[in-house]
Structure formats: structure tokens, C-alpha cells
C-alpha positions in Angstrom: 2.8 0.2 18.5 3.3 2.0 15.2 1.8 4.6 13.8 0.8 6.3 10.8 2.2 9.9 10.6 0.1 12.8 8.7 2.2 13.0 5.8 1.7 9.4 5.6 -1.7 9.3 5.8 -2.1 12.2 3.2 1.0 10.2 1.0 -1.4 7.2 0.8 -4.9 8.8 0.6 -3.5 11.1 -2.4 -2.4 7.7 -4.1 -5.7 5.7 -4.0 -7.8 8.6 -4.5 -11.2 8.5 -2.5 -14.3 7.4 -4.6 -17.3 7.0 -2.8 -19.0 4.3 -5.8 -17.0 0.8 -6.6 -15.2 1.2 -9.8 -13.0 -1.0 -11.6 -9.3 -0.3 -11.2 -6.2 -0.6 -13.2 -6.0 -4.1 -12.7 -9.6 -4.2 -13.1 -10.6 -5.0 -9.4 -13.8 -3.9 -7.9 -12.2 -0.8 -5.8 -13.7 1.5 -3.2 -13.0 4.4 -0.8 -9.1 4.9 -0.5 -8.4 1.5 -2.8 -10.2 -0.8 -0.7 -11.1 -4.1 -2.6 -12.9 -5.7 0.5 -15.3 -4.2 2.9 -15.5 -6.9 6.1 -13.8 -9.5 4.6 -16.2 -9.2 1.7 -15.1 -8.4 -1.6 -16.7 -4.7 -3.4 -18.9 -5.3 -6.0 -20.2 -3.2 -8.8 -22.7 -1.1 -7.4 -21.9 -0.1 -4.1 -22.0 3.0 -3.1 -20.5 4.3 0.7 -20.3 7.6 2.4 -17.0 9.9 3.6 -17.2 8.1 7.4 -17.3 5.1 6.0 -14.3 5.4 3.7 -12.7 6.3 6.5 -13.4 3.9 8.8 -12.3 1.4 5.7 -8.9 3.1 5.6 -8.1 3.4 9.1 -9.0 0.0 9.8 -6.8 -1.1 7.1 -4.1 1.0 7.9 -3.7 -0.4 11.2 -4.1 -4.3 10.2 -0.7 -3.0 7.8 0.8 -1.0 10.7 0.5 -4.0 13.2 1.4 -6.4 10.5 5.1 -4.0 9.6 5.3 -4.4 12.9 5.2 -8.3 13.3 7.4 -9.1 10.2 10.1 -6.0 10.3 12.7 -6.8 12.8 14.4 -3.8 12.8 14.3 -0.5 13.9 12.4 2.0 12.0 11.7 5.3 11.3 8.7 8.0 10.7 9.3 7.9 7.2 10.1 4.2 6.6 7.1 2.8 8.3 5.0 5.4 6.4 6.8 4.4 3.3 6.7 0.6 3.7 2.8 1.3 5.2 1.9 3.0 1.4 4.0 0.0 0.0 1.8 -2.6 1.6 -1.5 -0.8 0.8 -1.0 -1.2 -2.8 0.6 -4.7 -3.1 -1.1 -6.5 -0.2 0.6 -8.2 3.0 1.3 -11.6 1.1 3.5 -9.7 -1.2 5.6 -7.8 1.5 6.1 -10.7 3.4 7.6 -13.0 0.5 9.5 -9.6 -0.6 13.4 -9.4 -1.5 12.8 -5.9 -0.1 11.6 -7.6 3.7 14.5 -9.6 3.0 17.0 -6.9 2.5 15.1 -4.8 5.7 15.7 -7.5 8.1 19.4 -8.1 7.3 19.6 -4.8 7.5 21.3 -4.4 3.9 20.9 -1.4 1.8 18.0 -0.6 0.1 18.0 0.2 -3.3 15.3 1.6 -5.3 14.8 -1.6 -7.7 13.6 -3.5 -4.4 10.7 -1.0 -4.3 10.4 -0.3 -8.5 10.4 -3.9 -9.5 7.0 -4.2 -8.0 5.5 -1.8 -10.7 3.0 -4.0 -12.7 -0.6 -4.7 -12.7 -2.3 -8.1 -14.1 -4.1 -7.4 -17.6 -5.7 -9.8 -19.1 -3.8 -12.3 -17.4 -0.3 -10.9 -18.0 1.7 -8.6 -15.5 2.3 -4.8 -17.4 4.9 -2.6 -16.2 2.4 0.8 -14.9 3.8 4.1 -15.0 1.9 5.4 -12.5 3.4 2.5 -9.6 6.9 3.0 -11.0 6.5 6.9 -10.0 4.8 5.8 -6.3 7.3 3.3 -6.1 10.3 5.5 -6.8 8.7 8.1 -4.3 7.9 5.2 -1.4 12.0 3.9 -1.7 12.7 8.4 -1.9 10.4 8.3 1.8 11.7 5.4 3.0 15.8 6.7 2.5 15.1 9.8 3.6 16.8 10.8 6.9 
């Protein structure tokens, strides 16, 4: 079973910054806790408003639906820092994305990994059109930096 290592943990909550009230994201997405955009299945709404244990319990239970799904699509080994990088990847683009993912592709047939497989996925939706963020090109860049490093 895979885990989630500290500096993982602290990698991702640093990213998604906790906010205990739904607010409207980048891509304008109802967004609460640690970057959650459901709670049960449910998407947030404006208006809702959770405590610190609750966030938690959010982001844990998230984590680990992404940890066991790495762990069902990757057929490789991995390491510490790739499954914490590819676990922050995940977070932010979604499970559907990985899996239809040149960078899955590349994992699997174990070929190197550049930085563009991570960097390319660096836009958010705006007004209906996909817009090149700076601040996922700079998480991207450091997930591909964690997921190279020895």
C-alpha cells in the first residue's frame, strides 16, 4: 500500500492552501479545505463553511483514493518522492487526467521523464478557453524536480 510521506503531505497542503469557507478558484470552481471541489460526492457550494478536522478528514480521504488509485494504474516501481510527486500531480488535475496522461504513458514504459510531460498540464479553463497559469507551470516544474530526484 502506498503512502504519502510528510514532505508530501506538507508539498500538497502548501499548494492548495487551507480555507475553511468555499471560494471560487482559478478556474472558478466552488473549492474548499485543501482544494477540495466535492465533499461526499457532492459538489461545494457557495456558502459553506467547515472546520480544521473536517478539512482534514477531506484531504486525507482524498489522498488515499489518489494513493490507491497511483497504485492501480502505475506499473512500475516507485519511489518516496515520485509517488508524492505524481500524488500532488493528481490532486490538482484529477484521476481522469492522469490516467489518459502521456506522462502515465511514458511511467509505465518506463521512458524518461521529461519536464514538459508534467509542464504541459499548466492551464486552467476561463471562460471556456484553456490559459497557460503561472502559478501550475511553477508546481508543475517542482512536481517533475520531486519526482527526478534521487
Amino acid at each position: 500500500m502506498l503512502s504519502l510521506s510528510d514532505r508530501g503531505r506538507n508539498y500538497i497542503k502548501g499548494k492548495e492552501e487551507l480555507r475553511l469557507q468555499s471560494y471560487l478558484d482559478i478556474g472558478k470552481i466552488w473549492t474548499i479545505g485543501w482544494g477540495n471541489t466535492t465533499i461526499n460526492g457532492a459538489p461545494v457550494t457557495e456558502g459553506m463553511i467547515i472546520n480544521l478536522p473536517v478539512a482534514e478528514a477531506l484531504f486525507n480521504g482524498k489522498m488515499q483514493e489518489f494513493l490507491d488509485f497511483i497504485e492501480k494504474c502505475v506499473r512500475v516501481p516507485l519511489n518516496q518522492n515520485q509517488i508524492d510527486a505524481l500524488a500532488s500531480f493528481i490532486y490538482n488535475i484529477g484521476k481522469s487526467g492522469f490516467l489518459n496522461s502521456s506522462l502515465l504513458t511514458a511511467i509505465n514504459a518506463k521512458m524518461i521523464i521529461n519536464e514538459d510531460l508534467f509542464t504541459r498540464w499548466n492551464k486552467v479553463r476561463v471562460n471556456g478557453a484553456l490559459v497557460p497559469s503561472n502559478g501550475l507551470t511553477t508546481r508543475r516544474k517542482e512536481e517533475y524536480n520531486l519526482f527526478v530526484e534521487k
